[in-house]
C-alpha atoms as an extended CHARMM CRD file, in Angstrom:
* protein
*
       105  EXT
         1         1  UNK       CA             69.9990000000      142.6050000000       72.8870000000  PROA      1               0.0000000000
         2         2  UNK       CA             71.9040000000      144.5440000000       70.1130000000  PROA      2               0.0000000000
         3         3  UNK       CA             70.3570000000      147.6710000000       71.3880000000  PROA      3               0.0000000000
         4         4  UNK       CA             71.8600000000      147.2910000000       74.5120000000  PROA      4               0.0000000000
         5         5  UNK       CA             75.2660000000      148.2040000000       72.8510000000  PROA      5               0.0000000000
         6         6  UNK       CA             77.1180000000      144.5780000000       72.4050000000  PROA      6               0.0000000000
         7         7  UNK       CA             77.5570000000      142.9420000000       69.3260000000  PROA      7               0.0000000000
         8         8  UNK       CA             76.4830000000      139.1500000000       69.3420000000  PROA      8               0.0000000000
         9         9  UNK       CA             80.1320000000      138.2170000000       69.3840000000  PROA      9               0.0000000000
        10        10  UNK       CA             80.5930000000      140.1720000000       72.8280000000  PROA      10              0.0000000000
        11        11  UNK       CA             76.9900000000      138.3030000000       74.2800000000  PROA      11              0.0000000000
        12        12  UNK       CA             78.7990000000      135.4360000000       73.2870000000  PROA      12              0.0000000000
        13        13  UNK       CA             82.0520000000      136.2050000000       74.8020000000  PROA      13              0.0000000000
        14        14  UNK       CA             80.3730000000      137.2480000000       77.9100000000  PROA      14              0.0000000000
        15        15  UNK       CA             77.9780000000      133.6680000000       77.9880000000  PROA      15              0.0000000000
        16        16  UNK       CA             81.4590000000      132.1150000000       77.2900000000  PROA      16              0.0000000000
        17        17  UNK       CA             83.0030000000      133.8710000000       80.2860000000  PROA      17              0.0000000000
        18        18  UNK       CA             80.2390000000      133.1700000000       82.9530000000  PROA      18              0.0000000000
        19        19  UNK       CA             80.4480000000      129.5320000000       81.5950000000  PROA      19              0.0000000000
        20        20  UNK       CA             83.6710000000      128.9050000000       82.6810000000  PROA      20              0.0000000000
        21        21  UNK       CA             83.1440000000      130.6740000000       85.8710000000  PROA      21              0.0000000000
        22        22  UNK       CA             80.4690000000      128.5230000000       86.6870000000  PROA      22              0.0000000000
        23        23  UNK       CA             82.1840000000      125.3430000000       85.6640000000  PROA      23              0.0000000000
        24        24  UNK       CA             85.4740000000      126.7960000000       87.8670000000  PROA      24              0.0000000000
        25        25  UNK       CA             83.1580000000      126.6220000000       90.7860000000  PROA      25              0.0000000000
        26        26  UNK       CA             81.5130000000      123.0510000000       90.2490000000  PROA      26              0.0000000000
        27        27  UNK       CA             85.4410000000      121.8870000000       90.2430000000  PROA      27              0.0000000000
        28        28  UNK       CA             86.3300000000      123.9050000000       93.4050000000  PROA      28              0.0000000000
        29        29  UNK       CA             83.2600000000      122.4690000000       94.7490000000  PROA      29              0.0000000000
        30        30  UNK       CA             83.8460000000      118.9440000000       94.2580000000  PROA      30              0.0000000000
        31        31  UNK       CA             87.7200000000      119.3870000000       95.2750000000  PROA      31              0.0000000000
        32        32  UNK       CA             86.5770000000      120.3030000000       98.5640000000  PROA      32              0.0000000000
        33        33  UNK       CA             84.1820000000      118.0230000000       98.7440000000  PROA      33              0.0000000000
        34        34  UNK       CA             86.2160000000      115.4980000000       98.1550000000  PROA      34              0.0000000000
        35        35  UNK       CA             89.1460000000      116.9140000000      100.2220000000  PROA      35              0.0000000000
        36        36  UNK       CA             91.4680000000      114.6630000000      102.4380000000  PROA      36              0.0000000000
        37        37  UNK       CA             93.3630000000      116.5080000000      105.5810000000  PROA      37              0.0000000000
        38        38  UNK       CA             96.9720000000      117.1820000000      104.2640000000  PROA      38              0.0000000000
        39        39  UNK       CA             98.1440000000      116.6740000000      108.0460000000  PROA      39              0.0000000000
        40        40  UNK       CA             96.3450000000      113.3090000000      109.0120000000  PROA      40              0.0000000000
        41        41  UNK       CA             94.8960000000      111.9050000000      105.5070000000  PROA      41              0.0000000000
        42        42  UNK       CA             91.2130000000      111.6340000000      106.8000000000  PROA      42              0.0000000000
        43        43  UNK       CA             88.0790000000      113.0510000000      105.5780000000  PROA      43              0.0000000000
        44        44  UNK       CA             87.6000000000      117.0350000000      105.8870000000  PROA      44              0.0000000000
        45        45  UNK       CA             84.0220000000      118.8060000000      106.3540000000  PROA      45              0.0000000000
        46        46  UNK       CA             83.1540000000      121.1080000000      104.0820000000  PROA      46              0.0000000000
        47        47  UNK       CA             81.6880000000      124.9040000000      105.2060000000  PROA      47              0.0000000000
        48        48  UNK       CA             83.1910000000      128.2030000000      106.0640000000  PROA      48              0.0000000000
        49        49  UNK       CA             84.2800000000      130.7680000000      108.8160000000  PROA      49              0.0000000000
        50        50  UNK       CA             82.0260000000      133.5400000000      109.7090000000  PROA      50              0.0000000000
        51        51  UNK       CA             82.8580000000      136.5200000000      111.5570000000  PROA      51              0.0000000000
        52        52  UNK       CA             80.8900000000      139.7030000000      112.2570000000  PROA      52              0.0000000000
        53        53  UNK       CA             82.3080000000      142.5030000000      109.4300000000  PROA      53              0.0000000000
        54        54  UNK       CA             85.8240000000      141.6100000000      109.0900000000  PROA      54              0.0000000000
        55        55  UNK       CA             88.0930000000      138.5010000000      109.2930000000  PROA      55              0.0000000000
        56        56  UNK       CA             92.1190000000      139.4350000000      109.8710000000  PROA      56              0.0000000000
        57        57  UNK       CA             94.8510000000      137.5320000000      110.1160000000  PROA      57              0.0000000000
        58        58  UNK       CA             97.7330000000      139.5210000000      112.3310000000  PROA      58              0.0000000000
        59        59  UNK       CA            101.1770000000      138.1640000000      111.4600000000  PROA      59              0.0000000000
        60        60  UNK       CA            104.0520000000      137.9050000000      114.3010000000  PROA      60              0.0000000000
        61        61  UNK       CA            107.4340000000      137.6960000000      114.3590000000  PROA      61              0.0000000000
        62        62  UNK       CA            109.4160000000      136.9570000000      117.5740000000  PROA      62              0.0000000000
        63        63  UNK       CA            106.0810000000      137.8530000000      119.6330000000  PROA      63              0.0000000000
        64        64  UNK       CA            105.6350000000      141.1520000000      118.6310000000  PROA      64              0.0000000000
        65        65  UNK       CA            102.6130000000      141.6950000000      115.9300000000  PROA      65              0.0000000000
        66        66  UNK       CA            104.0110000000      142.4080000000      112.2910000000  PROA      66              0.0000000000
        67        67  UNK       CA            101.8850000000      142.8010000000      109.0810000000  PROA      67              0.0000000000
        68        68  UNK       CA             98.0370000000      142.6850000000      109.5170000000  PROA      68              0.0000000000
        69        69  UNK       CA             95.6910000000      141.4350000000      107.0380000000  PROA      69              0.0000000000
        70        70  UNK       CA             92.1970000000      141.7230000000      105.9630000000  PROA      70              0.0000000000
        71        71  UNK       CA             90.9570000000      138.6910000000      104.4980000000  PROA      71              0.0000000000
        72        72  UNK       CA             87.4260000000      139.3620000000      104.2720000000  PROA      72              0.0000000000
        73        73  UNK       CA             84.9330000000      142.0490000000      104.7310000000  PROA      73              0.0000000000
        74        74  UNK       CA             81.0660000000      142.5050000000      104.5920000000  PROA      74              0.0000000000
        75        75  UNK       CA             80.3050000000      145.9140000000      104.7030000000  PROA      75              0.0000000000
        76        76  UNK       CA             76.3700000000      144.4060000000      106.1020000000  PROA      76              0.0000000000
        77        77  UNK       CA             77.5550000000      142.1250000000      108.3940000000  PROA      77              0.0000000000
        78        78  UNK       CA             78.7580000000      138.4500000000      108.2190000000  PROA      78              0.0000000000
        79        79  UNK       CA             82.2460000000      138.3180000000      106.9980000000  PROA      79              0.0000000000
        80        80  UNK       CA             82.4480000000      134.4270000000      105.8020000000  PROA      80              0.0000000000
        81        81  UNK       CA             85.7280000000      132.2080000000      104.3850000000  PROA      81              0.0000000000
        82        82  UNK       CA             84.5590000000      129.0050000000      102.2950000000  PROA      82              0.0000000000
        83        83  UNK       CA             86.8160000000      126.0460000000      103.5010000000  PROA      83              0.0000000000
        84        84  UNK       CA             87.4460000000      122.4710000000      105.1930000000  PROA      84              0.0000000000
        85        85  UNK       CA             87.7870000000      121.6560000000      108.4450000000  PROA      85              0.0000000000
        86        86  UNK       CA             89.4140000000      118.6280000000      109.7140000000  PROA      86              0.0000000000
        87        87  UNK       CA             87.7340000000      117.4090000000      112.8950000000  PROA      87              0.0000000000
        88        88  UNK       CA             90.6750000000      114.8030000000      113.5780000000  PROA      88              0.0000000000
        89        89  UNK       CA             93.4690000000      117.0290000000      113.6690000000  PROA      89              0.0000000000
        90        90  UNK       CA             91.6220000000      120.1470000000      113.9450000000  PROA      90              0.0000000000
        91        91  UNK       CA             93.2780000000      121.9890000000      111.1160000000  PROA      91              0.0000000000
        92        92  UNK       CA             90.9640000000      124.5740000000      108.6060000000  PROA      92              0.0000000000
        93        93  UNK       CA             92.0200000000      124.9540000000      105.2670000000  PROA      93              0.0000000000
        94        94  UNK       CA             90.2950000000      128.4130000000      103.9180000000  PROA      94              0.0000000000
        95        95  UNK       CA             90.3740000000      129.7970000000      100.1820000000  PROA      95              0.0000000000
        96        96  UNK       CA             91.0340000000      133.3770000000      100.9850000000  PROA      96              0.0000000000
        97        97  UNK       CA             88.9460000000      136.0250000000       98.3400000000  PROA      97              0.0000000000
        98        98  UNK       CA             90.3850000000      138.6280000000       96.9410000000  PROA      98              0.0000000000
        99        99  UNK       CA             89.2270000000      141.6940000000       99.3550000000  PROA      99              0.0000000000
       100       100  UNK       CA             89.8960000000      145.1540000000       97.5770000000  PROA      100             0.0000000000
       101       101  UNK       CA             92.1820000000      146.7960000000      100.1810000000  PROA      101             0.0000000000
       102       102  UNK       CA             96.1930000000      146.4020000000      101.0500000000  PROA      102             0.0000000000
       103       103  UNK       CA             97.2920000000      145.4010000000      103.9740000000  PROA      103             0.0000000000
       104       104  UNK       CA             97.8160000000      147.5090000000      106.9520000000  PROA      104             0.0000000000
       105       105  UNK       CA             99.8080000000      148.0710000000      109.9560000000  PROA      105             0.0000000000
């Protein structure tokens, strides 16, 4: 592994990082699965939004479109959202991910 250009402190540093990552996303994953509605207190389903390449979100103000906002993008297809969805009220709760462009108008 040396040869490869890390020392074994940097391996470790990198195994340290992915760690954490990993045990980030069991937590997140429990949270939601766990996850009671905000609006109404019940249970919330677990899953996600899909969308063909891109999801947007276009902001308004007075009735007139504002800022628009690309949430997610797939560049093969299949733009998805992880999040809850609370059949009782009918509210979704989505964790947006960081998507590598600024908004545009």
């Amino acid at each position: 592994m040396q040869g490869l250009g890390q020392s074994p402190q940097g391996l470790r540093l990198n195994l340290l990082t992915i760690c954490d990552c990993l045990r980030e996303i069991n937590r997140r994953k429990k949270e939601m699965a766990d996850m009671k509605c905000p609006f109404c207190g019940k249970e919330m389903a677990e899953g996600f939004l899909k969308s063909g390449r891109y999801i947007q979100f276009q902001e308004t103000e007075n009735g007139k479109k504002t800022e628009e906002y690309l949430v997610a993008k797939s560049y093969m297809g299949g733009a998805r959202m992880e999040g809850c969805l609370c059949p009782s009220c009918r509210k979704i709760i989505v964790d947006i991910p960081l998507v590598e462009e600024t908004p545009r108008r």
